[in-house]
PAGU-555809 format. One line per 10 residues: number of its first residue (from 1); for each residue z, x, y of N, C-alpha, C. Coordinates in steps of 0.05 Angstrom, whole numbers, always signed. Atoms other than C-alpha are relative to their C-alpha. Layout:
BEGIN
NUM = Z X Y Z X Y Z X Y; ...
This chain:
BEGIN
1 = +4 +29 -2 -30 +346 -358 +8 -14 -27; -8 +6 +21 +3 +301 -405 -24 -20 -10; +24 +20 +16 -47 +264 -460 +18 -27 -19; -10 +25 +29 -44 +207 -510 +7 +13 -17; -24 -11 +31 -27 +255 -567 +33 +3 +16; -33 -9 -9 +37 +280 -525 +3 -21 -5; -17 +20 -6 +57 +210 -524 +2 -18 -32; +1 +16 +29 +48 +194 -597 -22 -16 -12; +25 +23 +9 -15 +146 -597 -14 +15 -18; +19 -14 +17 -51 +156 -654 -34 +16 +10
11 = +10 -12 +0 -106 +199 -670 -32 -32 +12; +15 +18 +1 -161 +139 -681 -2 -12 +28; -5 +14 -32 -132 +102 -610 -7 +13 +22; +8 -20 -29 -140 +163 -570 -42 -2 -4; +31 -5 -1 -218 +169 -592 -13 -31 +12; +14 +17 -3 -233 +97 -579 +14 -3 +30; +8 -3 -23 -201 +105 -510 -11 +20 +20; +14 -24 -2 -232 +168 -497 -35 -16 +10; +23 +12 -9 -298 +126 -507 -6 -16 +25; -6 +16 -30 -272 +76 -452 +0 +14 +27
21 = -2 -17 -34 -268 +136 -402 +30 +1 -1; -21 -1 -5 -194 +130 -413 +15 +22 -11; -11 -20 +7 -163 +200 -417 +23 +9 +2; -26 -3 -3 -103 +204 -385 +14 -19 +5; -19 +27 +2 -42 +160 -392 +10 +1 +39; -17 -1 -23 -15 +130 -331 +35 +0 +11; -28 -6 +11 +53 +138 -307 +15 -29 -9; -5 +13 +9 +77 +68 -331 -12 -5 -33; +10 -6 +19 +41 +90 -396 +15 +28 -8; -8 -26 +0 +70 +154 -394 +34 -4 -12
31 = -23 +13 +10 +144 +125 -398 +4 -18 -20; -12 +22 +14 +141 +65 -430 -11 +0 -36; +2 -5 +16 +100 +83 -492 +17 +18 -27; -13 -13 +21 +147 +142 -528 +30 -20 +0; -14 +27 +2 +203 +86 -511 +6 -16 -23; +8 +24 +3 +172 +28 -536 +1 +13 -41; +4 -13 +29 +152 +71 -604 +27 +14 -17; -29 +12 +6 +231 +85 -607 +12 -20 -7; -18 +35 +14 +249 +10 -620 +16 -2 +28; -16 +5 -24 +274 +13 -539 -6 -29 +6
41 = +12 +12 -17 +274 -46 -506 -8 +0 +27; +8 -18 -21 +241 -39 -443 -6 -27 +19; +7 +12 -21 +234 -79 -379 -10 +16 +21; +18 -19 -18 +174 -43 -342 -17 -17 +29; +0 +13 -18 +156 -55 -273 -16 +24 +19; +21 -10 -9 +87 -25 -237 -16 -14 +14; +13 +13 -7 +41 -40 -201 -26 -10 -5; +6 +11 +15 -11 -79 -214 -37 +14 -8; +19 -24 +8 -84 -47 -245 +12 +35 -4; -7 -23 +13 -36 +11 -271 -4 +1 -32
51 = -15 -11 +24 -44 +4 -338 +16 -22 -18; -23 +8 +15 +16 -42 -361 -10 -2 -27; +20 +17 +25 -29 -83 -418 +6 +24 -22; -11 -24 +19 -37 -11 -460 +25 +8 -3; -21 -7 +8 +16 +7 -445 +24 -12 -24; -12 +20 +26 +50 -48 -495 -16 +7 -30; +18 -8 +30 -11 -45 -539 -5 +17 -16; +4 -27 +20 -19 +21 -558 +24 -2 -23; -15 -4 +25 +49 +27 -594 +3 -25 -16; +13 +24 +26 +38 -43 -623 -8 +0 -12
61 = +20 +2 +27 -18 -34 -664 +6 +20 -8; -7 -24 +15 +10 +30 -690 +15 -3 -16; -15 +16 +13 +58 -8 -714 +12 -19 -19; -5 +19 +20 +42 -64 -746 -14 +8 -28; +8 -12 +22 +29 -63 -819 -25 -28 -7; +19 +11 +16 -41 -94 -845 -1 -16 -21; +3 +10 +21 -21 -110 -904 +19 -22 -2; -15 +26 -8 +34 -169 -883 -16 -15 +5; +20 +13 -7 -6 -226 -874 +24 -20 +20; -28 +22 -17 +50 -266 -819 -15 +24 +33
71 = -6 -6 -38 +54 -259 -740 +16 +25 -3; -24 -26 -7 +89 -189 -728 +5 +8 +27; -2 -6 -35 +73 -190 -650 -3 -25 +8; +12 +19 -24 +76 -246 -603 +2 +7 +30; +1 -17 -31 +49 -228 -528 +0 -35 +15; +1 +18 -26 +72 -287 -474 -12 -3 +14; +7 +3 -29 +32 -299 -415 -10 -23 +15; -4 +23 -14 +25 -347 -361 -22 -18 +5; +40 +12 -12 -54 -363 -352 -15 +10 -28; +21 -1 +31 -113 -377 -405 -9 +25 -1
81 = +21 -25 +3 -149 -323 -361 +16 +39 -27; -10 -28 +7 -99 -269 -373 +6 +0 -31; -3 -1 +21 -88 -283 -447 -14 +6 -17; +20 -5 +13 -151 -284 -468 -4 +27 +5; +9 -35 -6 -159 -220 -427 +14 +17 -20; -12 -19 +14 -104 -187 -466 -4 -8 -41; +12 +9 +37 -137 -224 -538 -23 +19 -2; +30 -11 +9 -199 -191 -526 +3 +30 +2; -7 -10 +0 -165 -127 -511 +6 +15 -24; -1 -7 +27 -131 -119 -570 -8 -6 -30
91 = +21 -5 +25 -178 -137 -618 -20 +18 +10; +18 -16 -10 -223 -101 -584 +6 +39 -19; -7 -29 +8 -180 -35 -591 +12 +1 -44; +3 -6 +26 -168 -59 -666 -13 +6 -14; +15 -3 +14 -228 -61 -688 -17 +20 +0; +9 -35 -5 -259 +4 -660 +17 +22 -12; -16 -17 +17 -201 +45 -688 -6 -14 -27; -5 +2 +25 -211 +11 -750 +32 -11 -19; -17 +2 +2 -145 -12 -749 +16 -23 -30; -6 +12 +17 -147 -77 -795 +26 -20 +10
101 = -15 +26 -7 -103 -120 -752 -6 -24 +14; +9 +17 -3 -120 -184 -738 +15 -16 +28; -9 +4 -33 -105 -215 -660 -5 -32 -1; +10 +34 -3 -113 -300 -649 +12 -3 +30; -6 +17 -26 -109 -328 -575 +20 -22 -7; -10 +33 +5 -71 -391 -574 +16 -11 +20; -9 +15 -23 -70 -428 -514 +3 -32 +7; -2 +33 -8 -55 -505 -484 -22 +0 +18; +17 +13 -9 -113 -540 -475 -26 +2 -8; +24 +5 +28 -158 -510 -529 +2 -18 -22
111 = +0 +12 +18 -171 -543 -586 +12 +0 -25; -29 -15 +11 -106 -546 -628 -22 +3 -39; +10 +1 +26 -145 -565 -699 -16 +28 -2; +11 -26 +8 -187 -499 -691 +13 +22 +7; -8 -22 +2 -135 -455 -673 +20 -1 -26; -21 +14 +26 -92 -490 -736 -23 +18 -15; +27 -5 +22 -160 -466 -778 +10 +30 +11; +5 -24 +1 -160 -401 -747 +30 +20 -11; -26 -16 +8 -84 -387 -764 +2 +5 -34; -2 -3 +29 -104 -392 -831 -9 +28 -11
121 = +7 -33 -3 -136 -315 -823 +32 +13 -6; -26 -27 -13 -58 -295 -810 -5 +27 +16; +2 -28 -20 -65 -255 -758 +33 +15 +19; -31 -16 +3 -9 -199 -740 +6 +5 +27; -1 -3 -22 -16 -211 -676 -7 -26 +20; +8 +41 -16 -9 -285 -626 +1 +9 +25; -8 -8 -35 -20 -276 -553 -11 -35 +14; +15 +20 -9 -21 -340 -516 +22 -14 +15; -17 +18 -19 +21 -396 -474 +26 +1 -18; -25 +4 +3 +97 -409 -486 -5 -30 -21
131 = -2 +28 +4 +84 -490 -496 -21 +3 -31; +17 +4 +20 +24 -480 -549 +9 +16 -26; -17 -22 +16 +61 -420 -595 +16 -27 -18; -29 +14 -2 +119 -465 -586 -18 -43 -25; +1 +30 +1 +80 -529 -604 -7 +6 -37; +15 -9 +22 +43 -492 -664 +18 +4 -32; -25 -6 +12 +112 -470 -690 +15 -23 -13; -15 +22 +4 +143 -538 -697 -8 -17 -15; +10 +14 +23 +84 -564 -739 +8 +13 -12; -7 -11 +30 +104 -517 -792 -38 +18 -2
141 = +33 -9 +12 +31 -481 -784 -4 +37 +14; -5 -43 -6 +54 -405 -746 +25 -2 -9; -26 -6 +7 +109 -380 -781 +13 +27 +21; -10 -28 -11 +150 -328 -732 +16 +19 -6; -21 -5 +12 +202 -310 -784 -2 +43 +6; +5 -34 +9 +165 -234 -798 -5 +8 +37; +10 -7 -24 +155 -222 -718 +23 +23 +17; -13 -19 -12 +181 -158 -694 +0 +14 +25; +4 -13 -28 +155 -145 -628 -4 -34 +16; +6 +13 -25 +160 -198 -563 -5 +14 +17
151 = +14 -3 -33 +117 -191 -503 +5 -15 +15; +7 +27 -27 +128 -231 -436 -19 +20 +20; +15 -17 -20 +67 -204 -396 +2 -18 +32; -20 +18 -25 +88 -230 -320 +22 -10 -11; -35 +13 -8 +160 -235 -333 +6 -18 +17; -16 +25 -20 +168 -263 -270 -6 -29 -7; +16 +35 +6 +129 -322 -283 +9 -14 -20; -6 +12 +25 +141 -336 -351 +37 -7 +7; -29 -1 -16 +226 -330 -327 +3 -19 +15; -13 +17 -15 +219 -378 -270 +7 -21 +2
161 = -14 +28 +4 +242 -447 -252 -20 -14 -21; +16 +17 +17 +180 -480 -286 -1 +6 -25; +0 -18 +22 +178 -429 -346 +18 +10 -25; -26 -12 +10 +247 -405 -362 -2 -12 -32; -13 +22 +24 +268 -462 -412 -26 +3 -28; +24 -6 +26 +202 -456 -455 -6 +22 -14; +2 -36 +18 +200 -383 -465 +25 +2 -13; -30 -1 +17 +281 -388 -486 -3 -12 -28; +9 +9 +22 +247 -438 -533 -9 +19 -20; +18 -22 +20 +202 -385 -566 +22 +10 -6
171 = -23 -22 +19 +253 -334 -567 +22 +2 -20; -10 +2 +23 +294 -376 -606 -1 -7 -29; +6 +6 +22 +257 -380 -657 -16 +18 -19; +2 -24 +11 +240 -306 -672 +31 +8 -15; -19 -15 +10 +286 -259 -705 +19 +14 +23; -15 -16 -15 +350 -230 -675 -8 +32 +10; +12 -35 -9 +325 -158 -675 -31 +7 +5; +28 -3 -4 +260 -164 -654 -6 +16 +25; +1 -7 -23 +242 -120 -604 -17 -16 +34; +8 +19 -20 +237 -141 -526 -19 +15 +16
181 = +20 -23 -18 +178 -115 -479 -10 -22 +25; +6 +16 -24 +177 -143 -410 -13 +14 +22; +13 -22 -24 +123 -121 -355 -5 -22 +17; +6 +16 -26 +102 -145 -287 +4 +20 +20; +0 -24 -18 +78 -117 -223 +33 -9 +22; -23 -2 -29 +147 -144 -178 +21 -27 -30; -22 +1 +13 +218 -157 -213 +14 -24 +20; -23 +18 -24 +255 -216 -170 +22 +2 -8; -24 -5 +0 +323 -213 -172 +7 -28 -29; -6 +20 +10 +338 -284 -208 -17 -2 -29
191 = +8 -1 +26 +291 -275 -261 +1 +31 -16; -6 -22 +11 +308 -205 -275 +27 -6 -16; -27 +10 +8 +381 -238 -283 -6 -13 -30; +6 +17 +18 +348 -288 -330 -3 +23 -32; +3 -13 +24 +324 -241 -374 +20 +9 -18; -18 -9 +16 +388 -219 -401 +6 -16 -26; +4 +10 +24 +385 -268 -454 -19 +14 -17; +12 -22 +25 +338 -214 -488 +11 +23 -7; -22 -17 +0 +392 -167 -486 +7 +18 +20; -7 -23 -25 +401 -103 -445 -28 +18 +7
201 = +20 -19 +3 +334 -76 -433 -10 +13 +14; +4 -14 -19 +315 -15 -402 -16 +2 +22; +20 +1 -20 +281 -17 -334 -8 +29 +2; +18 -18 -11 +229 +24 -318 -17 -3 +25; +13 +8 -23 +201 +22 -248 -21 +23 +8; +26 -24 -5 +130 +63 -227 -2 -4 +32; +4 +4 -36 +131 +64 -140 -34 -5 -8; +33 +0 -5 +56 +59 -123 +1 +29 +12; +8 -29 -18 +33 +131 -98 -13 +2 +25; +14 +1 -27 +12 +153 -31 -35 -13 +5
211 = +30 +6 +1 -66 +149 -55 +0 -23 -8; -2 +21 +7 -51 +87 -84 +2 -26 +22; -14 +21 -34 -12 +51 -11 -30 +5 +19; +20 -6 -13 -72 +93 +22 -22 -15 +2; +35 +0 +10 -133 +68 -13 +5 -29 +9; +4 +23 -10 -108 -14 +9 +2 +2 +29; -6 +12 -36 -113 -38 +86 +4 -23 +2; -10 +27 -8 -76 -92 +109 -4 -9 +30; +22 +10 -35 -107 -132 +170 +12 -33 -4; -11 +36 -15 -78 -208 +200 -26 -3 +19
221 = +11 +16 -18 -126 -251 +232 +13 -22 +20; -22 +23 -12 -91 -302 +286 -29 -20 +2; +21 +15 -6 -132 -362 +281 +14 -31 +0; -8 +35 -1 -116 -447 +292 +5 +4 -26; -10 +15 +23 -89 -475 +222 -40 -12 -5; +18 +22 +8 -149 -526 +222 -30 +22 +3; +32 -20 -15 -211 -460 +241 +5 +13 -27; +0 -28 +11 -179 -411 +177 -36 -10 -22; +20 -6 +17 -242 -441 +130 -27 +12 +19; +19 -5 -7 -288 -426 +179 -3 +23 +4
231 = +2 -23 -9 -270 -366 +200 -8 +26 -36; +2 -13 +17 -265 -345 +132 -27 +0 -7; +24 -1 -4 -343 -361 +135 -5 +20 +7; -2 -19 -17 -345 -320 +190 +8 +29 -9; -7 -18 +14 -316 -267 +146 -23 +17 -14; +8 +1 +13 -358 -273 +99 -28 +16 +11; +23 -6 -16 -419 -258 +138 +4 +24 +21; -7 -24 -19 -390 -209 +180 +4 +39 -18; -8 -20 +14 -362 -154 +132 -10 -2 -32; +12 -7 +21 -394 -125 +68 +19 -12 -24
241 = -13 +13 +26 -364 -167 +19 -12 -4 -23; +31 -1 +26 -402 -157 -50 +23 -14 -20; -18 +22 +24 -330 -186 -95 +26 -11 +20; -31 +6 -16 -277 -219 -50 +13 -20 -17; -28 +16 +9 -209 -254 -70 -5 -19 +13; -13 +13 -22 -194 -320 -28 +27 -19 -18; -29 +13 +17 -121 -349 -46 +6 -17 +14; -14 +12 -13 -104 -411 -26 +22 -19 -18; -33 +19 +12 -31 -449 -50 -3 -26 -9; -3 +19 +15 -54 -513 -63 -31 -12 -3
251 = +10 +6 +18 -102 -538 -112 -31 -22 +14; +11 +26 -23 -131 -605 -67 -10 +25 +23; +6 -32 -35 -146 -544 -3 -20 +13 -9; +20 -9 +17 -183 -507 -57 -28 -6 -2; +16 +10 -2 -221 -548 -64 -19 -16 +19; +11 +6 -20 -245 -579 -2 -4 +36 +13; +12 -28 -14 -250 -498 +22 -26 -2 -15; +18 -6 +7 -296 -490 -31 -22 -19 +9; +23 +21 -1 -348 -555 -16 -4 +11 +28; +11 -20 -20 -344 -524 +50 -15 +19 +9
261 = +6 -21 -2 -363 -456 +47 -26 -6 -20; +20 -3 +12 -418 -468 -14 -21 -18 +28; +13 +14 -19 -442 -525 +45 -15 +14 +18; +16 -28 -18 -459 -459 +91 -9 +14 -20; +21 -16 +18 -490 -434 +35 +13 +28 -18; -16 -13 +10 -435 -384 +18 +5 +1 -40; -8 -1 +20 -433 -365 -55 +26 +0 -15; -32 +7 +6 -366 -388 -81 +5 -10 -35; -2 +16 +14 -340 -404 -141 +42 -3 -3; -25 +13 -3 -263 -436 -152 +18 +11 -38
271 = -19 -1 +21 -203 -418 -211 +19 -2 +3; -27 +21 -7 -159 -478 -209 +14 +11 -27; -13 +9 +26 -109 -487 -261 -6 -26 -16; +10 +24 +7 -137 -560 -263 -25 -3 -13; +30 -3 +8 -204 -537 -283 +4 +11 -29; +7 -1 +26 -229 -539 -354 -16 +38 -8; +6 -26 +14 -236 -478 -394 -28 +10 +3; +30 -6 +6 -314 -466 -397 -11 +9 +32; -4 +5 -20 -313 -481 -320 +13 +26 +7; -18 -18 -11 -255 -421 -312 -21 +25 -12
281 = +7 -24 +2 -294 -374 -346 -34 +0 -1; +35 -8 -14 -364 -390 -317 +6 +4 +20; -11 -16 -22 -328 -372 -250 +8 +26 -5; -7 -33 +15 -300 -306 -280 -27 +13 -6; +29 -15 +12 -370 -286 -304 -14 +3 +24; +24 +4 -25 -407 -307 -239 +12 +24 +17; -16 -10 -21 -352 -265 -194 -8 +26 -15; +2 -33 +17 -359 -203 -245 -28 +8 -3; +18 -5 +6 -426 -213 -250 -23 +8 +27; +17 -7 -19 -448 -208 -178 -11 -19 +10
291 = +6 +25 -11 -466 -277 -177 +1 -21 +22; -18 +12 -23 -415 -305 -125 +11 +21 +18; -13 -23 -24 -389 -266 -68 +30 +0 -6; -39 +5 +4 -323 -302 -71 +15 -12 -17; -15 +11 +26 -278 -323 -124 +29 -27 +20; -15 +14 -6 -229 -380 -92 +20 -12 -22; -18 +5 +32 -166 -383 -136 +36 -5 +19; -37 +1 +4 -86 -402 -137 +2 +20 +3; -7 -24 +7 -38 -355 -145 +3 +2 -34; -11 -10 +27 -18 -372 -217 -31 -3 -14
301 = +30 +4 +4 -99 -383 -237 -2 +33 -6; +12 -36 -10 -105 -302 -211 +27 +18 -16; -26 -21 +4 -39 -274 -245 -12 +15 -19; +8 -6 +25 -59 -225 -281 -23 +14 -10; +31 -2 +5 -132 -223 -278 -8 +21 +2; +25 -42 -15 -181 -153 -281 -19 -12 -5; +18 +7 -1 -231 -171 -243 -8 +28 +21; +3 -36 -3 -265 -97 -231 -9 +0 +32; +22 -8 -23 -291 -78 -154 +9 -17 +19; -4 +23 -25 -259 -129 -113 +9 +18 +20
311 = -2 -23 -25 -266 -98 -43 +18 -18 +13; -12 +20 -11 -233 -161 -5 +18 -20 -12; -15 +20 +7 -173 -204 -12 +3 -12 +29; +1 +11 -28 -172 -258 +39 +22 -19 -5; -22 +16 -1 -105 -293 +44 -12 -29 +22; +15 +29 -19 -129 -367 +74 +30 -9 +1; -22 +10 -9 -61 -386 +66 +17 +15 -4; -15 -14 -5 -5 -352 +82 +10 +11 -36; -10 +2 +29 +32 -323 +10 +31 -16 +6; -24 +10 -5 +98 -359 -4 +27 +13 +1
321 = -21 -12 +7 +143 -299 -25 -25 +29 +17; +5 -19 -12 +136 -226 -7 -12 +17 -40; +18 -8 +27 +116 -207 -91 -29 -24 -4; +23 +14 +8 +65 -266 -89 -19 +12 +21; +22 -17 -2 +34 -221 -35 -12 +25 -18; +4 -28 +19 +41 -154 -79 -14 -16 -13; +12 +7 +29 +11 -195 -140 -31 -7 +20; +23 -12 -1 -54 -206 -93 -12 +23 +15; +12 -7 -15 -54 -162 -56 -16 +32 -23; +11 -21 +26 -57 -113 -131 -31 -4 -7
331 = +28 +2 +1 -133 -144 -132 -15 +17 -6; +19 -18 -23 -167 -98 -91 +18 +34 -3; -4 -33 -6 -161 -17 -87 +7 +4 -30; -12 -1 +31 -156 -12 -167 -10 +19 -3; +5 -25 +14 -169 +50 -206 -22 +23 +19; +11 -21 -20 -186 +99 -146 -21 -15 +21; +15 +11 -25 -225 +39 -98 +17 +1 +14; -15 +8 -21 -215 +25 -37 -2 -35 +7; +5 +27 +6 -197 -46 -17 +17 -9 +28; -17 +13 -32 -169 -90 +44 +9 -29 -9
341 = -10 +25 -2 -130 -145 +50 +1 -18 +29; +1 +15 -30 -138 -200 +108 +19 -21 -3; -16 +11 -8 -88 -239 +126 -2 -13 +12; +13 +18 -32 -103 -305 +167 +27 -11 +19; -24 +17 -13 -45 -345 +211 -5 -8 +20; +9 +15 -37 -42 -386 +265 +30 +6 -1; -15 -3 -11 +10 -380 +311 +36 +4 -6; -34 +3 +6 +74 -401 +282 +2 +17 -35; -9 -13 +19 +65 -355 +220 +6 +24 +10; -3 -22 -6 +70 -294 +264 +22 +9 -15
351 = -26 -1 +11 +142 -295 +250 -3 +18 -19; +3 +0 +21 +132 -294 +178 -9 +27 -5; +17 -35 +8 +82 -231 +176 +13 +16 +17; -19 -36 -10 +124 -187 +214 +16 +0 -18; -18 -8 +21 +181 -199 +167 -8 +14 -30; +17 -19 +19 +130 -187 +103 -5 +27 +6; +7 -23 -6 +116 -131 +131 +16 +23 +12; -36 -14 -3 +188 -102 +148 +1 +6 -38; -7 -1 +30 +203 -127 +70 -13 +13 -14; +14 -24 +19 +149 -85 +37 -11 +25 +12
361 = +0 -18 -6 +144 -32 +81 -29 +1 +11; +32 +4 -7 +68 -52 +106 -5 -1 +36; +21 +2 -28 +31 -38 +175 -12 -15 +2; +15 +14 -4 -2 -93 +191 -13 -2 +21; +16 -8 -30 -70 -80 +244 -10 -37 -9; +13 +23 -13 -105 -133 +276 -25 +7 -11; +37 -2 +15 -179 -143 +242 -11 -3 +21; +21 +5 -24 -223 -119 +302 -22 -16 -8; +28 +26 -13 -268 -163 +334 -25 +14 -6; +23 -7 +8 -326 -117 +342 -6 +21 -21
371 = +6 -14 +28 -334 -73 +281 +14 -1 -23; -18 -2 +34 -303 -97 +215 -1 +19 -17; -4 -21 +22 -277 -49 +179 -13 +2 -20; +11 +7 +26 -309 -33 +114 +28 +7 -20; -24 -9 +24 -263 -29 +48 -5 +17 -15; -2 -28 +17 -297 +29 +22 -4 +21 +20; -6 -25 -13 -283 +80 +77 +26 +4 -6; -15 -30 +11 -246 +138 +71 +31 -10 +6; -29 +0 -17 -167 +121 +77 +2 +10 +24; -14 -6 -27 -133 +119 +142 +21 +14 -6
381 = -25 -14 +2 -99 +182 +147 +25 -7 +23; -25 +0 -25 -30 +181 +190 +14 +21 +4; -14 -26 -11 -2 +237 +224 +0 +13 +29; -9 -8 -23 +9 +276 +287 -37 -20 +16; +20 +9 -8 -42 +243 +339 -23 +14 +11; +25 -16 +1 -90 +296 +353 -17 +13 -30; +4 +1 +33 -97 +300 +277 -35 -24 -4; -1 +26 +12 -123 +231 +277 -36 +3 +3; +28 +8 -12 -204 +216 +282 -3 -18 +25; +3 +9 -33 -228 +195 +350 -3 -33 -6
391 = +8 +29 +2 -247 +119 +321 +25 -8 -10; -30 +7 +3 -178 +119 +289 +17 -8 +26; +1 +2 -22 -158 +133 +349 +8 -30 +22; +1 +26 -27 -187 +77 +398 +6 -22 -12; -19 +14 +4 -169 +33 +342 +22 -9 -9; -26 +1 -7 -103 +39 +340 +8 -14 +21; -5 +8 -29 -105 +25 +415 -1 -34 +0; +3 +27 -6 -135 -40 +403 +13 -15 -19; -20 +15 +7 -79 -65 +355 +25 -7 +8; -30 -3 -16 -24 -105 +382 +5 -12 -13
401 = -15 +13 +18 +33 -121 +348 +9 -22 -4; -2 +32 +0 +54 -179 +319 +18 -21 +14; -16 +12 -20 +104 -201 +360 -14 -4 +38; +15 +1 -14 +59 -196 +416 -19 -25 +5; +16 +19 +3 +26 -252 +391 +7 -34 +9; -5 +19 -17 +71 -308 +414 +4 -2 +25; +3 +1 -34 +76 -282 +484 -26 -5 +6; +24 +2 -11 -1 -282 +490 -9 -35 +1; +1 +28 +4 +5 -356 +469 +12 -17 +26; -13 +19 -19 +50 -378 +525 -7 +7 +19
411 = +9 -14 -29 +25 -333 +577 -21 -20 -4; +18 +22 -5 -37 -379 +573 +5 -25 -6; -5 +20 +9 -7 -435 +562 +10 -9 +35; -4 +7 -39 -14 -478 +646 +27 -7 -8; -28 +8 -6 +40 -491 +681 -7 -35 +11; -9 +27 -6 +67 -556 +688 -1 -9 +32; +1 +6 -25 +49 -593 +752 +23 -20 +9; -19 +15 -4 +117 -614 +787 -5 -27 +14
């Protein structure tokens, strides 16, 4: 079995993830670290609760030197949550090794005068928004001159139409040879293109593993457009949901789901992008803490996020792309759980989820009526049919496919009286 020494991480790094329970590298850890500690540049691409985060960090802080007092790392990412996640991360693992390097958040919509005060520490390490870096830089108050390592954590995101232009900003205002380190769980074509303005950098791609495809279940509900909050009630109450996901696309929806569902009494709490900092991460605490059942979020709110044990992801609205499913559907089934995803649609999305489900290679069953599945039984094995368990079995029988679903619509649909 390969370890953290094989892979170069220091002596100090391995003991303080040793303490974490973290013993063996994963394989997007496994690659990208002796790499990365070459001076490669690397465009890595996993899926999501593999790992990526260390995987950057480890040979970063190995790296930088203590005794520079300037920025030597800046880490990109797209959301307060995930930035902070990866601030508290690597200070975290600095200061248990003993390392002596200093980490600062620095995001849009904190408070610029106290992160101006806190840059006065010099810290060797900035992880935070594109726009705020960028804004911080132009007072004359982060210098990026000494910065030898860039991060974009979600490439895609940071890359796309809304994003592109502001991160090109940053990058022009590091050093030519700075090294590039790009991760994310799904690569799109157009922003993989984009990237080439950081030069040529090596892809690395990790499949998901059988135990990995195994341990998620994917399930469609067919329900009216104007019934999915209720049903998702109905959910709620039906199947053992102790941390669920719910994703819905726009912001205004969100929000009327949520006054809804707390209205039935449903423990809910919401992580807009419109919502105030204190607000985002007293929903993050409540959901982690056992407090709320369900977490009601965006997609770009959730990019990113480790939020530990989530058994349920409940898609309320359809996803827009076929990676904005992968990114939630990475939620749920993380570090050896098991986890399900539900899928709602009314009628005219059938379409849609057969094709998702052509494009990523996904089975999609019908969420029986009378016994909801749980998300922590045993994977559904697949194989010859006397193999199979007898409840596997009968339901199998009772899933019909999705195309099935607009004939059952017109077959009851009267006939016209001539």
């Amino acid at each position: 079995m390969i370890t953290f020494r094989d892979l170069g991480v220091s002596e100090a790094l391995v003991e303080v993830l040793a303490d974490k329970n973290i013993k063996a590298p994963t394989p997007i850890q496994q690659q990208a670290i002796p790499k990365i500690l070459a001076g490669t540049d690397i465009l890595g691409v996993a899926p999501t609760g593999t790992g990526k985060t260390l995987a950057y960090l480890l040979p970063i802080l190995m790296q930088l030197d203590k005794e520079r007092r300037e920025a030597q790392a800046v880490v990109l990412a797209p959301t307060y949550e995930l930035a902070m996640q990866i601030t508290t991360e690597a200070r975290d693992l600095s200061q248990k090794a003993d390392l002596g390097i200093r980490v600062q958040g620095l995001i849009g919509g904190a408070n610029i005068a106290r992160q101006i005060d806190k840059l006065k520490e010099k810290p060797q390490i900035v992880v935070g928004s594109a726009g705020r870096i960028l804004e911080l830089a132009r007072k004359g108050k982060l210098k990026l001159t000494g910065v030898r390592f860039l991060v974009l954590d979600e490439f895609d995101r940071l890359l796309d139409d809304q994003n592109d232009m502001m991160t090109a900003d940053v990058v022009k205002l590091l050093p030519q040879d700075r090294q590039a380190l790009m991760f994310s769980a799904t690569d799109p074509k157009k922003e993989r293109e984009r990237a080439s303005f950081l030069g040529h950098p090596e892809r690395i791609e990790i499949e998901q593993s059988a135990e990995e495809m195994a341990a998620c279940h994917h399930y469609f509900v067919t329900v009216p457009f104007r019934e999915k909050i209720e049903r998702v009630r109905k959910l709620t109450r039906s199947l053992p949901i102790e941390r669920g996901l719910v994703f819905i696309n726009r912001t205004f929806a969100a929000e009327q789901t949520l006054a809804k569902l707390r209205y039935e009494g449903i423990r809910a709490e919401s992580l807009l992008g419109k919502d105030a900092k204190q607000s985002r991460q007293s929903a993050i605490a409540a959901i982690k803490g056992g407090r709320a059942q369900l977490l009601l979020s965006t997609d770009l709110a959730a990019r990113g996020l480790d939020i530990p044990a989530v058994d349920y992801v409940i898609n309320l609205d359809f996803p827009e792309s076929a990676q904005v499913y992968q990114h939630r559907a990475g939620r749920t089934a993380r570090a050896g759980h098991q986890g399900a995803v539900i899928t709602l649609i009314d009628f005219k999305e059938a379409v849609k989820l057969e094709q998702l489900g052509k494009k990523l290679g996904i089975e999609f069953e019908r969420l029986p009526r009378a016994a909801a599945p749980s998300a922590h039984r045993p994977a559904k094995q697949r194989g010859p049919r006397s193999a199979r368990p007898a409840k596997a079995v009968k339901a199998a029988k009772a899933v019909k496919p999705i195309r099935e679903i607009k004939a059952d619509k017109s077959a009851k649909r009267p006939h016209k009286k001539r």
